[in-house]
N, C-alpha and C positions, 0 to 999 in steps of 0.2 A: 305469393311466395315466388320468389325468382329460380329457374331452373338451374340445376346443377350443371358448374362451368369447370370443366376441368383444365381447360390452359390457363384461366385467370387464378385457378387454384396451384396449379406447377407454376409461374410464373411472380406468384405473392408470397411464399410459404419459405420460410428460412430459416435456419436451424437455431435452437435457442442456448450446450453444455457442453464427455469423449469418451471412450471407452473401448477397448479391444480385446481378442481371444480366440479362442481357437476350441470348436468342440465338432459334433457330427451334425450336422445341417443336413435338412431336407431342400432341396430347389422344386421351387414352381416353374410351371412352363406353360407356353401358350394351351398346349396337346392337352393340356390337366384340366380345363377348365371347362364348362356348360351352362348354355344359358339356366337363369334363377326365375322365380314365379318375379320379381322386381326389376322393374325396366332395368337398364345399365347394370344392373350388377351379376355377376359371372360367379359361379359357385365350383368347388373342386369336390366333385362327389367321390371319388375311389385313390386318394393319396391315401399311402402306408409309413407309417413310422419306421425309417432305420431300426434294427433291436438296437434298445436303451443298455447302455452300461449297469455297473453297481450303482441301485436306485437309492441312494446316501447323498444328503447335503456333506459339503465339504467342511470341515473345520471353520474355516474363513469363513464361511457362512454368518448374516450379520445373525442381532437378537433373532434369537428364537431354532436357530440352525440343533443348537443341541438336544432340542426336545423333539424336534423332527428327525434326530436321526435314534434316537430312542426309539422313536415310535415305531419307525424302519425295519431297527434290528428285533422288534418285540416281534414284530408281522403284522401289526396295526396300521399301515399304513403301507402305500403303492410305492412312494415315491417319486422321483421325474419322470421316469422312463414311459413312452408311451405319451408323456404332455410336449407343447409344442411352443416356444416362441420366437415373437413376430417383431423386430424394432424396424421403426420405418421411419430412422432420422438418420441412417445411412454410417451407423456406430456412434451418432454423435453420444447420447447419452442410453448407451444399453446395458449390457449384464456383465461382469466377468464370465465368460464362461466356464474357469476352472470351479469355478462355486455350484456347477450348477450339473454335478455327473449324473447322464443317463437321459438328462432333456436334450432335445432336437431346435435349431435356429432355423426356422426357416430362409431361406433364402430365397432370390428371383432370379430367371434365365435374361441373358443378354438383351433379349428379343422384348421382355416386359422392360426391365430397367429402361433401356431407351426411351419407353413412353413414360418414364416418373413411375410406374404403379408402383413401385416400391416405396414411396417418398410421402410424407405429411399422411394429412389423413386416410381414415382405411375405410376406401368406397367404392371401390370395385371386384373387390372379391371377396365371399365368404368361402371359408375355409371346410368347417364342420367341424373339425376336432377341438379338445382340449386345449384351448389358447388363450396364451396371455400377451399382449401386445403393449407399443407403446412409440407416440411422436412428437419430441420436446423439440415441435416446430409450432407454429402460427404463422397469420395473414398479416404483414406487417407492414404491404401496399395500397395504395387506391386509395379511393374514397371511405371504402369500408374497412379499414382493418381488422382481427377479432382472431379470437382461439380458432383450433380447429372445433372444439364441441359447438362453438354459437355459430361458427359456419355450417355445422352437419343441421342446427336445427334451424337456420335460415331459408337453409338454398334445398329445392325439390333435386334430387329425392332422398335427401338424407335424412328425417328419421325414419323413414319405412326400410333404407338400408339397415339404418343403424340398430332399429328394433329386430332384424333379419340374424345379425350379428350376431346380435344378444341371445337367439334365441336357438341359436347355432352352436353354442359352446366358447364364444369369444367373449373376450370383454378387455378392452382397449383401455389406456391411462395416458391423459392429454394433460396439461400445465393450463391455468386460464391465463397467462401471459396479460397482463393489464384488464381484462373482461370483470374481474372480483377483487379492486381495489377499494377506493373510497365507494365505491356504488358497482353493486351486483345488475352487471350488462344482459345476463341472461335470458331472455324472453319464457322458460322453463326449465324445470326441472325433470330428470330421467333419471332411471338407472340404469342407462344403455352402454353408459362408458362412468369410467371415474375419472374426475378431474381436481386437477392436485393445486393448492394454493400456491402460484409464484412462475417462474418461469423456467430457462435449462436448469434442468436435472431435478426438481424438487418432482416427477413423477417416480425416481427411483425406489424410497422406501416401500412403494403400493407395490413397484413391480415383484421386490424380493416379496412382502407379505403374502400378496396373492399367489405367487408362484409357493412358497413353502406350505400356503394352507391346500392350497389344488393339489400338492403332491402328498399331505396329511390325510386325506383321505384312505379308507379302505379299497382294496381295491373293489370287491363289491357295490359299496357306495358308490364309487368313479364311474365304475359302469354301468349304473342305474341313473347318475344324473348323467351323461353320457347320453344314454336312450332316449333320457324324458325330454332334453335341450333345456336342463335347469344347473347345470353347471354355472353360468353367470351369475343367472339369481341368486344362488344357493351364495357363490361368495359374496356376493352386493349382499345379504341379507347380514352376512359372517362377520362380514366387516364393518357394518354398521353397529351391528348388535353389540362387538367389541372395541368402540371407541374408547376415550379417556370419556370418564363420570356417566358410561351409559355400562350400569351393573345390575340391572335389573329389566324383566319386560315391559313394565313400567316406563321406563329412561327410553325405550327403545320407542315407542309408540310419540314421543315426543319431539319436537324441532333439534333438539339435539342430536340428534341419530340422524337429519337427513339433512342437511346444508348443500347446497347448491355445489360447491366445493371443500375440499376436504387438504385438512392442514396435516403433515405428515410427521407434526409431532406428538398428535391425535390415536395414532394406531396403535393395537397392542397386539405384535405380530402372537408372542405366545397362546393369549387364550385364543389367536384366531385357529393359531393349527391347531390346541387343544381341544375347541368346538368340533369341527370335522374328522378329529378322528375318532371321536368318541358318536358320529351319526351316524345312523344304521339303516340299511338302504329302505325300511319298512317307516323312517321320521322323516324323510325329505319332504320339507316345505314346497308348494307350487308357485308357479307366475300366477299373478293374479292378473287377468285379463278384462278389459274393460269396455262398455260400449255406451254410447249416448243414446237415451231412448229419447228425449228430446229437449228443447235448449232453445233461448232466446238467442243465442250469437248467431248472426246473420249470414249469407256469402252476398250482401251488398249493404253496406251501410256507413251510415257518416257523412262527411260532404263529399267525399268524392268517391262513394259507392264499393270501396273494395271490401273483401271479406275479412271474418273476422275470424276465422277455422283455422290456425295457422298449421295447425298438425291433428291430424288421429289416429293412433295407433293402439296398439293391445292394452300396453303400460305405461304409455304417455299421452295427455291429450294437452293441447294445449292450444286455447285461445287470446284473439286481440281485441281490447275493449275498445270499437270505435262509432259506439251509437252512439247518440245522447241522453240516455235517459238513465237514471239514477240507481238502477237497481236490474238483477239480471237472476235468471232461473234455468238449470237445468235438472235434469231428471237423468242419472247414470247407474247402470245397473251391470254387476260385478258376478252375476251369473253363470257366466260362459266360464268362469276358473273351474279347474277341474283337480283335487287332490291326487297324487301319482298312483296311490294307495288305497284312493275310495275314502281315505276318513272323513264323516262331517266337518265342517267348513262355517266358522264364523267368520263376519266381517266387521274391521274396523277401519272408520273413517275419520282421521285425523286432519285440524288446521296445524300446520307445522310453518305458514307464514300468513298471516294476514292482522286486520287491527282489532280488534276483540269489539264482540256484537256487527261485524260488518260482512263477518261470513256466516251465514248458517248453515249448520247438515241434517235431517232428520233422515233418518233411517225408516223405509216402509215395510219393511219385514221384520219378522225374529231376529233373522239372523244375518241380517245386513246388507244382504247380498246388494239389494237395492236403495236409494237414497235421491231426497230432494235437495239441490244446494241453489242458497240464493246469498247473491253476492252485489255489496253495494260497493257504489264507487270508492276507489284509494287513490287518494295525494300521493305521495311520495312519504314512505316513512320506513326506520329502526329496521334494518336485518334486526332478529332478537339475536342478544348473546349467546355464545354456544355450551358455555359455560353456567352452571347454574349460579345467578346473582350477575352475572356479567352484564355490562354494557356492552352496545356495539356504537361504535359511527360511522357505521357502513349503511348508506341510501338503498332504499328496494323501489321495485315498482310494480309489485309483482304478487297474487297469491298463489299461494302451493297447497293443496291437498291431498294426501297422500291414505292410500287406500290396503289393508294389508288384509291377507289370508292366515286363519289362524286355524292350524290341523290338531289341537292340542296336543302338539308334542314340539312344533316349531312354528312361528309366528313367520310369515314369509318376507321375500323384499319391496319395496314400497311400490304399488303404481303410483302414478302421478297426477292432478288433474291444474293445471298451470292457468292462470289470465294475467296476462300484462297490460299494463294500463297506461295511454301515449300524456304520463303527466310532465312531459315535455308543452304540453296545454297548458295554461292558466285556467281551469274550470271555477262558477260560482253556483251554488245549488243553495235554492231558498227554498223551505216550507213554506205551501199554500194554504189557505184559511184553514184546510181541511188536513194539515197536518205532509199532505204528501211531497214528497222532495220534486223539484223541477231545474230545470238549464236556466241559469239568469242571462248569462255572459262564457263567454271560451275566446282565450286569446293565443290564435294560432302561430305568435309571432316568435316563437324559439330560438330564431338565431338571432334577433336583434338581444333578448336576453340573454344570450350565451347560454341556453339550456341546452343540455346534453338529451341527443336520439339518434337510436340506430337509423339511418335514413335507407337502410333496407325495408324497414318495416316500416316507417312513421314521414312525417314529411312537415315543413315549416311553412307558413304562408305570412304577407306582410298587414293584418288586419285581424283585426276584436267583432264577435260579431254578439248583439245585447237580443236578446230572443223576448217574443212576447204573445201573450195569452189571451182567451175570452173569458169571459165569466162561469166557463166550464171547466175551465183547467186548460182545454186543447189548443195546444201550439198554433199559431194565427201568424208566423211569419219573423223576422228579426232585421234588427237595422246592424251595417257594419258600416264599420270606423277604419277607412284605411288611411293612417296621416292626417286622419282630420276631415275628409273626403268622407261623408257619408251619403248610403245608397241603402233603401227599402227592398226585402227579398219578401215572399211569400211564404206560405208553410211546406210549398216545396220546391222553395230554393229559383223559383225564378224574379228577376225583378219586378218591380212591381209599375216601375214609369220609368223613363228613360232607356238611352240603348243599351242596348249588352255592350261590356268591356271585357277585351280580353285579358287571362290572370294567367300568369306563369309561377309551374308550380317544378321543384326539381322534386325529379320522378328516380329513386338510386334505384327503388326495384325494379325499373325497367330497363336501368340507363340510357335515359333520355330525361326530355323536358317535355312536361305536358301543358299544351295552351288549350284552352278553353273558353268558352263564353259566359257569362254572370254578369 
């Protein structure tokens, strides 16, 4: 994974929608902020909220504004005052703020703006409080263009910031600006941020929802998820839970509930505030947190030895398929979750994307905590509909498994367990006598076929290489075809006669060109 670049990130990142207003603002300053346990990133441990005004949505308030202020004037709810938000597209597409009496905008001092930290994505400071953020900007230069979400889960050290976030009380709303068009660019999936189908301003509906269910809460509640650093969750779990046709827990445990990106005609701001203000600080769902106890993915494999570990974190893991072999195994154990409450803790382990019979999960406990998953190679195929009966024709490359904590009172929000698979390849997999799958052929040749890859992560060469066997099964070496031009490799990769030639490969994660010998 390529390190975190922050001039190529100020320098690519452009605004995508407008918006103005006027309410009480908090400004950050350089003096606010202290190193965090995660490299680069600066935490503001002792900022105080302005007093909030009359904590009431305003009239103008979109759907769902009249039931939050019901709930208001009942006493069932906090409302703004004391929540905090963050637009970091510089007003391009942010809130009214007469909508929104009694919340704080944060702001930045002269002395930050100059360096952009105000601007695109949000990776250099966690905040800690109640916040709702939001950057209807992307990378729309260089070689790599991409949202800001597949740039945080690209480039080191954005998901361990981004998990840091989440786990803080933030939870950020990005647009996938072309990344979730005809084909889902994503490398994984998180619940670190939500990101909204389309480009300026389609992160708007998330921002009112999330803000009017964050301020639906009790205030008790608030300051329990508050404590716990399950504020995020809890709405990632809220808003999932109350999509369109996810009415049951049921629906919820399903692909339906977790899409890579989320269409904003999907949301049902009501029952979202309706959930939360009816959850009592003794029902909060936890993060489910996760660890690899161990796993075929490698940190050198493939032809040209890079890792396959692309991220690991609490509640996202996410790996890249670049061995050769036909089938993969890890062992992941969801233990370390911890109910806020103490209640027993079931676990459930859902395929929410892959091809039916190519993922398996077995659970090694009662109660789920622990599981074996084995994962056989994928082509390119069907995002599912999100819709029950739906088609899609949107291309994946990608499985998702998604792992949840269930306190019997609340089903929590999804971890993640992610593999992306560089079928920017042409792979051929034959059964052997004996039934088991093997590498026939891989044609590394992607850009002469016009196949789409991120060339941060993946890379094109100009050559088919046909692999072959003994009478045991074991790999004995392959011939490749470059133009016609064929040369004998061994089984590990050295030639077999003749001199070495050198091969040029473009290297985006490095930026450069790597020459080599073969």
């Amino acid at each position: 994974m390529a390190r975190w670049a922050w001039g190529y990130l100020v320098a690519a990142t452009v605004v995508l929608g407008a918006g103005q207003g006027a309410a009480q603002t908090l400004e950050l300053r350089m003096s606010d902020l202290a190193p965090s346990p995660v490299p680069g990133l600066l935490i503001a441990p002792n900022l105080e909220l302005p007093e909030g005004e009359m904590p009431e949505a305003a009239s103008t308030q979109p759907l769902g504004a009249s039931l939050l202020n019901s709930y208001v004037a009942q006493g069932r709810s906090a409302g703004f005052a004391g929540l905090l938000y963050e637009n970091r597209d510089r007003d391009h597409s942010t809130l009214p703020r007469e909508r929104f009496p009694g919340l704080t905008f944060l702001t930045y001092a002269p002395e930050l703006k100059k360096g952009d930290w105000d601007y695109g994505l949000a990776g250099r400071v966690a905040i800690g409080l109640p916040l709702i953020g939001n950057s209807s900007t992307a990378l729309t230069g260089g070689m790599t263009p991409r949202s800001q979400p597949r740039y945080a889960m690209t480039i080191e050290p954005g998901p361990e910031v981004a998990y840091f976030q989440y786990k803080s009380n933030s939870l950020y709303v990005y647009p996938e600006h072309r990344d979730h068009d005809d084909r889902d660019l994503f490398p994984a999936n998180w619940p670190y941020c939500v990101i909204s189908q389309g480009s300026s301003s389609s992160d708007k509906p998330f921002m009112d929802a999330l803000l009017m269910t964050l301020a639906a809460f009790s205030t008790e509640t608030r300051a329990r998820l508050e404590e716990e650093g399950l504020i995020a969750p809890t709405l990632q779990m809220i808003l999932r839970r109350n999509l369109e046709d996810v009415n049951r827990d049921a629906d919820y445990l399903t692909a339906r509930a977790h899409p890579t990106v989320f269409d904003g005609n999907d949301i049902r701001p009501e029952r979202m505030i309706a959930q939360a203000a009816d959850m009592q600080p003794g029902d909060i769902p936890p993060m489910v947190r996760l660890w690899v106890e161990k796993e075929d993915f490698a940190s050198s494999a493939g032809l040209l030895g890079r890792g396959e570990q692309l991220f690991t974190t609490p509640s996202a893991i996410a790996r890249i398929w670049r061995d050769f072999a036909w089938e993969r195994e890890m062992v992941v154990d969801a233990g370390q979750t911890k109910d806020p409450n103490g209640r027993p803790l079931q676990f459930h382990w859902r395929v929410v994307r892959g091809e039916p019979g190519k993922v398996i999960i077995e659970p090694e406990d009662e109660e789920g905590r622990r599981a074996r998953i084995r994962i056989a190679w994928h082509d390119d195929f069907l995002v599912p509909g999100q819709r029950p009966g739906a088609t899609s024709s949107r291309l994946t490359s990608r499985v998702d498994i998604a792992v949840f904590a269930d306190n019997g009172v609340n089903i929590s929000a999804p971890a993640f367990i992610s593999v992306v698979f560089p079928t920017q390849q042409q792979r051929t997999y034959e059964a052997d006598e004996d039934g088991a799958m093997r590498l026939i052929s891989l044609d590394y040749d992607a850009e002469s076929r016009g196949a789409p890859y991120d060339p941060i992560l993946f890379w094109s060469a100009p050559w088919v290489d046909r692999f072959h066997y003994d009478s045991e099964g074991q790999l004995t070496g392959w011939t490749r075809d470059e133009g016609g031009e064929k040369r004998e490799f061994d089984a590990t990769g050295q030639p077999v006669s003749g001199e070495s030639v050198s091969y040029r490969i473009a290297d985006h994660e490095q930026n450069k060109v790597v020459i080599g010998d073969n």
